[in-house]
Structures are given as C-alpha cells and as structure tokens.
C-alpha positions in Angstrom: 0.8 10.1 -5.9 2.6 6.8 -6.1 3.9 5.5 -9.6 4.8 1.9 -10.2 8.3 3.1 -11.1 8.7 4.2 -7.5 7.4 1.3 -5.9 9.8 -1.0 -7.9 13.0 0.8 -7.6 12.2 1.5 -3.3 14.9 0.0 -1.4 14.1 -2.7 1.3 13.9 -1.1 4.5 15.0 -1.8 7.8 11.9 -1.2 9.5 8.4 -1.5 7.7 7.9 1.4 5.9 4.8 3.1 4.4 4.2 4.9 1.0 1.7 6.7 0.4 -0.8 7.1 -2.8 -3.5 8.9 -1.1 -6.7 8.9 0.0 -5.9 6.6 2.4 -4.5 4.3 0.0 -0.7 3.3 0.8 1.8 0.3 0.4 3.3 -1.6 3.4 6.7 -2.5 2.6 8.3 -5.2 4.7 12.1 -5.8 5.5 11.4 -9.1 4.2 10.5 -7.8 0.9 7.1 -8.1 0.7 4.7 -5.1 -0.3 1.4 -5.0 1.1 -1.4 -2.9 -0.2 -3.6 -1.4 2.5 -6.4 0.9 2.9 -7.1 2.9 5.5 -10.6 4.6 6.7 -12.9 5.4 9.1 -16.4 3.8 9.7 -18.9 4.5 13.0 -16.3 6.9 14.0 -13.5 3.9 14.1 -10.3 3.7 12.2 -10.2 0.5 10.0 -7.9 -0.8 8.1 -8.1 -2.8 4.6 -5.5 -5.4 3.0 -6.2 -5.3 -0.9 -3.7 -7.7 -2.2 0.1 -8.0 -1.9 2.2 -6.1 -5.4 2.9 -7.2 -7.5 -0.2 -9.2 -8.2 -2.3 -6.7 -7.5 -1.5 -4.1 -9.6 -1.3 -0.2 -8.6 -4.5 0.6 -10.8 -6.3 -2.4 -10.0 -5.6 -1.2 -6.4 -6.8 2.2 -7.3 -10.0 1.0 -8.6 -10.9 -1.3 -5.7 -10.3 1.0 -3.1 
C-alpha cells in the first residue's frame, strides 16, 4: 500500500515511473515533476485506463474512495 509519506519524499525520476497502491490504483510520476493518479481496469475484456486527478490536489484517500 502507498502512504502519502512515500509519495512526498519519492525522488524525481529520470523516466516516468509508477507506484503502486493496489487494486489497480497507482501514481504516474513524471520527470517533470508532476504526479498523476491513474486507474487501471478491464471492461468487455479491454484494458482501460482512468486519470483521477493529479496529487496533490487530489488527495490519496479521496483517490481511494473514487476509484
């Protein structure tokens, strides 16, 4: 599980990196800086994916709740 603790102290990558809360749930985090919620799942048989908000103004439980 991801904490908000974790999120703020990641380091800015070189290549966008994902971390994982689970379910499907995980963060995109850009080398720009920029942290993208996302959701991944499956619908008709199709992967899908989600964008629920960018952190930190969506929150982590907010993000939880929605997805």
């Amino acid at each position: 599980m991801l904490t908000d603790t974790a999120i703020r102290k990641a380091p800015t990558p070189e290549k966008p990196r994902k971390l994982a809360d689970g379910g499907g749930l995980f963060l995109l985090h850009n080398p720009n800086g920029s942290k993208w919620w996302r959701l991944k799942y499956r619908f008709g048989g199709k992967e899908k994916l989600l964008s629920l908000g960018t952190y930190p103004d969506t929150g982590l439980a907010d993000t939880r709740a929605a997805g």
